[in-house]
C-alpha positions as MATLAB code, in Angstrom:
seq = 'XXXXXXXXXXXXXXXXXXXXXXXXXXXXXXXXXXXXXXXXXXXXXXXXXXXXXXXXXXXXXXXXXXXXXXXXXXXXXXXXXXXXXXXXXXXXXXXXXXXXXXXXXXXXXXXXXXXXXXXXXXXXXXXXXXXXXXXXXXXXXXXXXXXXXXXXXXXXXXXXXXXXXXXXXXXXXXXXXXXXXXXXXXXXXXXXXXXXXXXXXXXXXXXXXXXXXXXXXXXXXXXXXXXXXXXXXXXXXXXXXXXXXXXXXXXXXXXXXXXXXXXXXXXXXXXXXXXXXXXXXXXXXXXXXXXXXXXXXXXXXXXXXXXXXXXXXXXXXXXXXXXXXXXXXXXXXXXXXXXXXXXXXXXXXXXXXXXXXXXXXXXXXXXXXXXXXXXXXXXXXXXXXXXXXXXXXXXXXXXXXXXXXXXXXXXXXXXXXXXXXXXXXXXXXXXXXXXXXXXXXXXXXXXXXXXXXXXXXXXXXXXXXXX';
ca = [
      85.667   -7.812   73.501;
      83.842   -5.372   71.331;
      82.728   -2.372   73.268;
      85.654   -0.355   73.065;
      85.142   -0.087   68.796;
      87.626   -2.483   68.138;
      88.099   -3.609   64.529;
      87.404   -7.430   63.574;
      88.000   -8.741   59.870;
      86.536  -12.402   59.390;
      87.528  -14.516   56.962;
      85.193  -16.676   55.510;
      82.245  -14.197   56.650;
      79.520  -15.790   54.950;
      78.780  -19.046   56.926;
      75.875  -19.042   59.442;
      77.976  -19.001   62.373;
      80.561  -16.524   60.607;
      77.933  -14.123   59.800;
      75.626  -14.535   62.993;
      79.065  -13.655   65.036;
      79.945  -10.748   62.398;
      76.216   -9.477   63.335;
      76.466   -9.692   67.277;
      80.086   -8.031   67.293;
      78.401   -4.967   64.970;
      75.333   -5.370   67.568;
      77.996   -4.410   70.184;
      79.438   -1.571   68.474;
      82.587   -3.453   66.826;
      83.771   -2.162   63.243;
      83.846   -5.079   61.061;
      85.063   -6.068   57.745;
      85.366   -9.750   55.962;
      85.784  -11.889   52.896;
      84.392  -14.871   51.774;
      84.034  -16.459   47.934;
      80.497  -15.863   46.968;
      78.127  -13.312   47.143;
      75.482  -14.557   49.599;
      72.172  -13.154   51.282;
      74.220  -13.529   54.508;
      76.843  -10.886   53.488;
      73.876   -9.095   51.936;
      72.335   -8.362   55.308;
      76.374   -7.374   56.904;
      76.785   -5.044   54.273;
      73.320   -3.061   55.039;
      74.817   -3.390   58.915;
      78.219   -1.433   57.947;
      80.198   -4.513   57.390;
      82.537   -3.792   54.464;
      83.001   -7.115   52.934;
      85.289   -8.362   49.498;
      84.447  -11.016   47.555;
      87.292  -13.587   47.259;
      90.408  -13.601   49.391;
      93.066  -11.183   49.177;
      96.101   -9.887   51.867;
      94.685   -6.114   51.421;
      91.867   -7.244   53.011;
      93.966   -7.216   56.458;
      96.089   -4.217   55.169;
      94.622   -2.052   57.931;
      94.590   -1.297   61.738;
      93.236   -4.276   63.064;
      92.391   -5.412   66.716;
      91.596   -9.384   65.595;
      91.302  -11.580   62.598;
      88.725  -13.865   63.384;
      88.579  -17.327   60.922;
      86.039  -19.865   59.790;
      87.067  -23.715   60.563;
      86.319  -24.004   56.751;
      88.930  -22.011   55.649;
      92.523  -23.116   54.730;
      95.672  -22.554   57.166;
      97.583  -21.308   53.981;
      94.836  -18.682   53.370;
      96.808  -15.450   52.068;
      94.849  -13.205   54.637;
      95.400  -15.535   57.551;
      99.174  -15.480   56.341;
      99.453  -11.556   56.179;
      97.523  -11.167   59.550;
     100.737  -13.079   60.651;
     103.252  -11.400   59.254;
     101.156   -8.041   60.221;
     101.194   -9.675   63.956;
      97.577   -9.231   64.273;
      96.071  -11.759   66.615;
      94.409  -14.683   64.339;
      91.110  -16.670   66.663;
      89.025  -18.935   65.284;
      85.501  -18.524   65.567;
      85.009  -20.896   67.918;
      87.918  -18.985   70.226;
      86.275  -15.733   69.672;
      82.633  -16.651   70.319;
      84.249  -18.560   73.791;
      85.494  -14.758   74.834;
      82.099  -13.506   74.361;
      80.512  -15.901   76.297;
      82.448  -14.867   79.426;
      80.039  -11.938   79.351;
      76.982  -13.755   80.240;
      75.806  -16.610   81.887;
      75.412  -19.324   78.996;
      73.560  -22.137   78.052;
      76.143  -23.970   75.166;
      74.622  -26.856   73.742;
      76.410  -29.316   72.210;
      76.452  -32.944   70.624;
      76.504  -34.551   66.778;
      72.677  -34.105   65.979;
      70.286  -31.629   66.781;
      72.463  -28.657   67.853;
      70.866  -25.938   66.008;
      66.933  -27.347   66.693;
      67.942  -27.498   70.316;
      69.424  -24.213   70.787;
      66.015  -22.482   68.900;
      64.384  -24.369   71.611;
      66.342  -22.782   74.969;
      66.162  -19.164   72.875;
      62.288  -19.500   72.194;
      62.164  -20.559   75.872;
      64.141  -17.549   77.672;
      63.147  -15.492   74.879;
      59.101  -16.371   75.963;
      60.006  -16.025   79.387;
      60.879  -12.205   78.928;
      64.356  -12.625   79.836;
      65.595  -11.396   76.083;
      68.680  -13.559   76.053;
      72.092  -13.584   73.747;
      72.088  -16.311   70.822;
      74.082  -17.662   68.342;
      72.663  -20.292   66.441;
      74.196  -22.104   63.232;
      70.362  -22.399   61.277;
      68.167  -19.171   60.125;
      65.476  -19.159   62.736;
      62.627  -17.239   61.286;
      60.740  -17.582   64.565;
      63.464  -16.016   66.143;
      64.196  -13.304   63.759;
      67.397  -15.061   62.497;
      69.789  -17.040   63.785;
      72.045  -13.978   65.886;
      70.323  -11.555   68.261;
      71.784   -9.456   71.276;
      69.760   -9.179   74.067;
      69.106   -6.989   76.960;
      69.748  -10.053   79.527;
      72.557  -11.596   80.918;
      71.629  -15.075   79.670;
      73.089  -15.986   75.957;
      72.557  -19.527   74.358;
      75.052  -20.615   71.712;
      75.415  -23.244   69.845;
      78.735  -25.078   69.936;
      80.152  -26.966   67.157;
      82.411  -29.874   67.567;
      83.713  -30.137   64.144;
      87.408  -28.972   64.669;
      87.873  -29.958   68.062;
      87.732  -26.583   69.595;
      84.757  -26.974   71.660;
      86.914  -28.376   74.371;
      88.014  -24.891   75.462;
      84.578  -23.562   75.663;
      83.308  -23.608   79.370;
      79.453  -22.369   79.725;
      77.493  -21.917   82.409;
      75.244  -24.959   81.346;
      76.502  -27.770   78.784;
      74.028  -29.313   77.207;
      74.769  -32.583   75.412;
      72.194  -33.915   72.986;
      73.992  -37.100   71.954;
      77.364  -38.208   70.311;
      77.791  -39.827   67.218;
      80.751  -40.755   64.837;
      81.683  -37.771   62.502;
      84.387  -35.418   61.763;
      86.187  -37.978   61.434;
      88.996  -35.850   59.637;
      89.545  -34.014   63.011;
      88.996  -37.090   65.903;
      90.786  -40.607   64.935;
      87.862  -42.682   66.238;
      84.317  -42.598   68.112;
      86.287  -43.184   71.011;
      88.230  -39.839   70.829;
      85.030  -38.078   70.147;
      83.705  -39.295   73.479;
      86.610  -38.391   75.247;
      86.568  -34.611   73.957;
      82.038  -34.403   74.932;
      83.646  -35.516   78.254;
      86.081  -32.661   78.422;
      83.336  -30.329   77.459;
      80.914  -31.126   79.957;
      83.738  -31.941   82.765;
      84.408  -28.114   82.633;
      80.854  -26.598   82.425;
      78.834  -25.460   85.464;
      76.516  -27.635   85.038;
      75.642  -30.546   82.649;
      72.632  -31.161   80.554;
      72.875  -34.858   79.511;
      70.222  -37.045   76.936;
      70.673  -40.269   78.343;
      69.009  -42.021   76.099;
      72.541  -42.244   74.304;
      73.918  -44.691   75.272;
      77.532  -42.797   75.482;
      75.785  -40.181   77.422;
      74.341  -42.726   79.764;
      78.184  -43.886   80.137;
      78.927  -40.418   80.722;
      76.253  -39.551   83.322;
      77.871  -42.247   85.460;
      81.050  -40.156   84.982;
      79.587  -36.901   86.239;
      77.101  -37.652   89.724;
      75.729  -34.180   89.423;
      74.608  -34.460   85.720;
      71.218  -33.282   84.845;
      69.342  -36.264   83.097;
      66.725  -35.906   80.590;
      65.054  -38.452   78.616;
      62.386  -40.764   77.730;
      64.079  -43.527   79.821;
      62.557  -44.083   83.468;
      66.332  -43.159   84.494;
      66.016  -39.862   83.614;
      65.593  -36.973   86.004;
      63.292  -34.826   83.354;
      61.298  -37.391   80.771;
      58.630  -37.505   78.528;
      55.425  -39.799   79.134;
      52.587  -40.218   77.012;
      54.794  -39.061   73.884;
      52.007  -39.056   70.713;
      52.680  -37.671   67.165;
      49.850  -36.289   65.367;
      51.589  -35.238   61.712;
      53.754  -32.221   62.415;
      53.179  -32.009   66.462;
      54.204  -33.864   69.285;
      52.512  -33.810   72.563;
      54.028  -35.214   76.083;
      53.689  -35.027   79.781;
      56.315  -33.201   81.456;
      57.840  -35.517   84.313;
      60.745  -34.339   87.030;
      61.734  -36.946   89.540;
      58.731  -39.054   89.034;
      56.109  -36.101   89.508;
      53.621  -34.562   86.817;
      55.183  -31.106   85.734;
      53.040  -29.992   82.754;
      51.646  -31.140   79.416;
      53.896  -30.087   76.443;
      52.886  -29.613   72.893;
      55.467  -29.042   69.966;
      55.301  -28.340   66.669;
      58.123  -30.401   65.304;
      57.580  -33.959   64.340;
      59.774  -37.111   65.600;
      60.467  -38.554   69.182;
      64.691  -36.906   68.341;
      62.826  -33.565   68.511;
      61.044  -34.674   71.904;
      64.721  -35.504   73.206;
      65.713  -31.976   71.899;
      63.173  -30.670   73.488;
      63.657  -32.127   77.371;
      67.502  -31.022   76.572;
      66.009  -27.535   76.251;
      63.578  -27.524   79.267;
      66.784  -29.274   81.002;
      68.744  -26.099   80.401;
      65.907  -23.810   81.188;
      65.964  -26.057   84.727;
      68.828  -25.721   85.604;
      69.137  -22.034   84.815;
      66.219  -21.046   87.851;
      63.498  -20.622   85.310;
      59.856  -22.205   86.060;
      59.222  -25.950   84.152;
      55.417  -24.668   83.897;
      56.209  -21.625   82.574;
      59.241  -23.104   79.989;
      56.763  -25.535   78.915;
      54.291  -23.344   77.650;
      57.012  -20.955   76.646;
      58.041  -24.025   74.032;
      54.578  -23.992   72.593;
      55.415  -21.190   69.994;
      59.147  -22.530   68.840;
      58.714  -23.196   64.975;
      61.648  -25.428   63.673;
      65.046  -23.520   62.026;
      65.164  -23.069   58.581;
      66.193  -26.489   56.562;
      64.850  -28.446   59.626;
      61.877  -30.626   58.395;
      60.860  -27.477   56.949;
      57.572  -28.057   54.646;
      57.714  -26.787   51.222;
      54.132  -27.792   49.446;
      51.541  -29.927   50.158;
      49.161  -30.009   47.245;
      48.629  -33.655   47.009;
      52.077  -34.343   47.773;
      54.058  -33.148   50.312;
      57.099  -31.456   49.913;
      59.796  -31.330   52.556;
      63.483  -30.100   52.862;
      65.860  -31.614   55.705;
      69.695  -30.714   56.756;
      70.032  -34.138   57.531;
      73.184  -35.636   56.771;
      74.445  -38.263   58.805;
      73.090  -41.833   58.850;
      71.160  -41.518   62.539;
      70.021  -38.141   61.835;
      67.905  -39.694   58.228;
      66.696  -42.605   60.028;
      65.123  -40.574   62.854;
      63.303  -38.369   60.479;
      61.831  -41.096   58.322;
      61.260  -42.551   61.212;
      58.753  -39.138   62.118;
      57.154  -39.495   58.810;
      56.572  -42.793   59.082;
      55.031  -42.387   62.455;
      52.611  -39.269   61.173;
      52.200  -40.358   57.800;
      51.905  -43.920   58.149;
      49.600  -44.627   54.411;
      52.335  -42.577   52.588;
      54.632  -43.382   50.063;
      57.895  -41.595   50.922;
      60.303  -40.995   48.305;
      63.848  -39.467   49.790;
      65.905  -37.905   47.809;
      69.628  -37.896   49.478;
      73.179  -35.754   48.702;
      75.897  -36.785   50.107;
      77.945  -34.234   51.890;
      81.834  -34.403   51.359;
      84.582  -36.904   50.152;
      85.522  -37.782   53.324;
      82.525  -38.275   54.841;
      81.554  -40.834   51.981;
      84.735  -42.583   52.456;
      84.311  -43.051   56.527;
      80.184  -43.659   56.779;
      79.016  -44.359   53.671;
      78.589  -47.928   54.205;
      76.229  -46.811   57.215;
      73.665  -45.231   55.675;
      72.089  -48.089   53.989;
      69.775  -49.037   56.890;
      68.845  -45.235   57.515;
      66.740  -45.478   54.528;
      64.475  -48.351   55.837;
      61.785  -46.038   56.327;
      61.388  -44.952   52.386;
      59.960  -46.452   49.551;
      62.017  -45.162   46.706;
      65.318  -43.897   47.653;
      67.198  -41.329   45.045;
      71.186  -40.622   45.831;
      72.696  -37.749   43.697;
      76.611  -36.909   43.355;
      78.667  -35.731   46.153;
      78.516  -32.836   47.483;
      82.283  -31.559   48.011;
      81.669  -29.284   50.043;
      85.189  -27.529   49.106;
      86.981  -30.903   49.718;
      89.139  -32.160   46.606;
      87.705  -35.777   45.297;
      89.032  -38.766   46.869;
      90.540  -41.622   44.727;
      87.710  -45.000   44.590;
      85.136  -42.612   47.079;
      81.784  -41.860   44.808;
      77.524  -41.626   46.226;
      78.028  -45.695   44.567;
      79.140  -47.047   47.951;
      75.886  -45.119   49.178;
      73.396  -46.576   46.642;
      74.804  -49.554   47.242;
      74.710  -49.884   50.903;
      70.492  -49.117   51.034;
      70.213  -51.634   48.313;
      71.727  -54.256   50.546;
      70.334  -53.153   53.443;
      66.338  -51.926   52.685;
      64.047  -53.143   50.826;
      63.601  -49.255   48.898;
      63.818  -49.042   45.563;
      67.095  -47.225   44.713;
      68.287  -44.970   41.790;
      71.085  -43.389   41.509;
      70.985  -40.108   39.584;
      73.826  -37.500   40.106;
      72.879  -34.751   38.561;
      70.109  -32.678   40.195;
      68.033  -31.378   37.090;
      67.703  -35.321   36.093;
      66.240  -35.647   39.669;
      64.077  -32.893   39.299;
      62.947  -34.428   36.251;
      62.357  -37.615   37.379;
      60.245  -36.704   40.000;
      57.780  -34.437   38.373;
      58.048  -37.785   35.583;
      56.956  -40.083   38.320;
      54.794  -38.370   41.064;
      51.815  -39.982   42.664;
      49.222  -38.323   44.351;
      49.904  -38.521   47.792;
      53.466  -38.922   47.860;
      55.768  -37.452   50.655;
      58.689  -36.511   49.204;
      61.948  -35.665   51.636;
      65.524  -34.310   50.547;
      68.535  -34.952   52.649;
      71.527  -33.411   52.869;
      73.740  -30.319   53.668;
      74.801  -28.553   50.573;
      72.422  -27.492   47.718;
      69.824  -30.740   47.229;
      67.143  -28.058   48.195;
      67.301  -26.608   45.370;
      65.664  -29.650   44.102;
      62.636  -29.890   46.384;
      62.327  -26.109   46.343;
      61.992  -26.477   42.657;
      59.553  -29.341   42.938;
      57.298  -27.418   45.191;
      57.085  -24.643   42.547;
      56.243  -27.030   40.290;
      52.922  -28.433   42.221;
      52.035  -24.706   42.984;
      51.479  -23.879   39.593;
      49.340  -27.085   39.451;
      51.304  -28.898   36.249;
      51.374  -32.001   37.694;
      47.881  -32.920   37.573;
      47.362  -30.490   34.081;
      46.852  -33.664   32.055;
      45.788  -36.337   35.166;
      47.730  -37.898   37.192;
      50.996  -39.304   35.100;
      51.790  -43.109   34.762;
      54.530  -43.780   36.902;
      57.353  -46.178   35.992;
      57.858  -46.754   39.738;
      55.801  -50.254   41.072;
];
């Protein structure tokens, strides 16, 4: 698309995928040029590649010769740059669209499903990536393993991860699908679970071949659906499984089974039987794309999880971790980890909610994903852009884990009075966890600082108000 210098503005330029796309279309020689609201380290690191990028939106911005306008699902259809590249007749793709044209180029690996996209995708990169085949990715989480979350290789393989969010994913077709599982979100772009299933089915009906986690139940439906589907799984049903899955804190360590014979012994350094699924989804891909299972295996042993991913910020007496989490299933399967490799701990999470309208449609389900924790905090929405919504506030949150779990629960929407409260009521030995995707890390990060410089013990360990 890009090797002939064509000219690509994006609007919206800053978001992970946004930017990682920006990056592999300057990679390939493409002059490119964007917009987005804030100043970010993201359009930081464009700029120093040639980008030239505005701050805010404006129809100049598309004023010149341009060969595609390329558009973050964030962003508004009334946007005055989208509007201009209209009236200019300049061709307007989503990202989505324009990332599917790249992937023409290559054989792909596109993994897809409601959880565990990005931690998935690291996993197939640091696997063809360890094999020496320098493949293609696109990932929507900073990968510092991996350099970042964009790279373009020398080989013909490229792994991308596909987003689901507005629907577009159905006119992707890669090489190898890969479906991790399928959950209810989005719920502003699919009118039920039901429709949600229907469009993983279109996804995978048109791939090459088809990576499927059977252990979801829906993707156990689905296998039946597709007779050549690739299975993976814990469940004896499954062509590829784990056996022998232990947790020792951070690590997980399995046997490697395909068709009911011993491939290899697996050891990975992210915590939580979901990141063992992940993980057969990955050596599933690598399968079915001709690599070696012996030599993908080991290949696995250096993947580090994405930024935001369980990532550990302190542990000076307490322990100190950040999570993207968001969605009911995805917080119960990580307290579910800690719970598993830290059973004596007391684990205080500390949850956002992200957007109005995902309050309104799951809120009510989140109160049993905080079984696993002690003390549960829930701060303000996060809006995420989205205007508030009349009656929807983090109370139908609170109150759904207070029905449902037997954690203490306070709810505290502003994040300094969180901060405070925690370095207030510390023990030694806590595990603290924040959940959410927008800005609750600022909290933790803050709260790691905090133990670093050693003030919470200055004066003994405080009283706590907490029983």
């Amino acid at each position: 698309m890009s090797r002939d210098r064509k000219r690509y503005h994006f609007v919206g330029i800053g978001g992970t995928g946004m930017s990682g796309l920006a990056s592999l279309m300057i990679a390939e020689g493409a002059t490119v040029s964007g917009s987005d609201l804030n100043e970010s380290p993201e359009v930081a690191t464009l700029r120093g590649a040639g980008a030239v990028i505005g701050v805010g939106h404006d129809p100049h911005h598309v004023g010149r010769p341009l060969d595609g306008v390329i558009v973050s699902s964030a962003i508004s259809r009334d946007n005055v740059e989208i509007a201009e590249a209209r009236r200019r007749e300049i061709p307007v793709l989503f990202r989505l669209e324009a990332l599917s044209a790249m992937l023409e180029r290559y054989r792909s690996i596109g993994i897809a499903g409601t959880h565990g996209k990005s931690t998935t995708s690291a996993m197939a990169a640091t696997i063809l990536r360890g094999l020496r085949i320098d493949p293609s990715y696109l990932i929507g989480a900073h990968c510092p393993a991996l350099g970042g979350n964009a790279h373009l290789g020398r080989g013909d393989w490229f792994v991308a991860e596909i987003d689901e969010s507005d629907g577009l994913f159905v006119n992707v077709t890669p090489s190898i699908a890969v479906i991790t599982n399928i959950g209810k979100d989005h719920l502003h772009t699919y009118r039920s679970l039901g429709e949600i299933e229907r469009a993983f089915r279109t996804y995978a009906s048109q791939a090459g071949r088809v990576v499927l986690a059977t252990d979801d139940p829906l993707l156990s439906k689905l296998a039946r659906a597709i007779p050549n589907a690739f299975t993976v799984g814990l469940s004896e049903r499954a062509r590829l499984r784990a056996v022998g899955v232990r947790q020792r804190r951070f690590a997980m360590t399995f046997d490697l089974v395909l068709d009911g014979k011993r491939i290899a012994p697996v050891t990975l350094t992210a915590p939580g039987i979901h990141n063992v699924e992940n993980a057969l989804c990955a050596l599933g891909a690598a399968h079915l794309a001709g690599l070696d299972l012996v030599d993908a295996a080991e290949a696995l042993s250096a993947f580090r999880l994405p930024h935001r991913r369980f990532e550990l910020l302190e542990e000076n007496g307490v322990t100190v971790i950040d999570d993207y989490a968001h969605l009911p299933e995805e917080i119960e399967a990580t307290l579910r980890a800690i719970r598993s490799g830290w059973p004596s701990r007391r684990v205080v999470a500390v949850f956002q909610p992200h957007r109005y309208s995902r309050t309104r449609d799951l809120g009510r389900e989140f109160g049993v994903a905080f079984a696993g924790a002690d003390v549960a905090i829930v701060t303000d929405i996060y809006p995420a852009s989205e205007p508030p919504l009349p009656g929807v506030t983090a109370d139908v949150v609170v109150n759904a884990i207070r029905r449902q779990t037997d954690a203490q629960v306070f709810s505290i929407p502003e994040k300094p009075r969180v901060l405070a409260f925690l370095e207030e009521n510390l023990r030694e030995g806590d595990f603290i966890v924040s959940f959410g995707a927008g800005d609750i890390w600022t909290v933790t990060e803050e709260l790691a600082s905090y133990l670093i410089e050693g003030r919470f013990l200055v004066d003994g360990r405080p009283a706590s108000i907490l029983s």
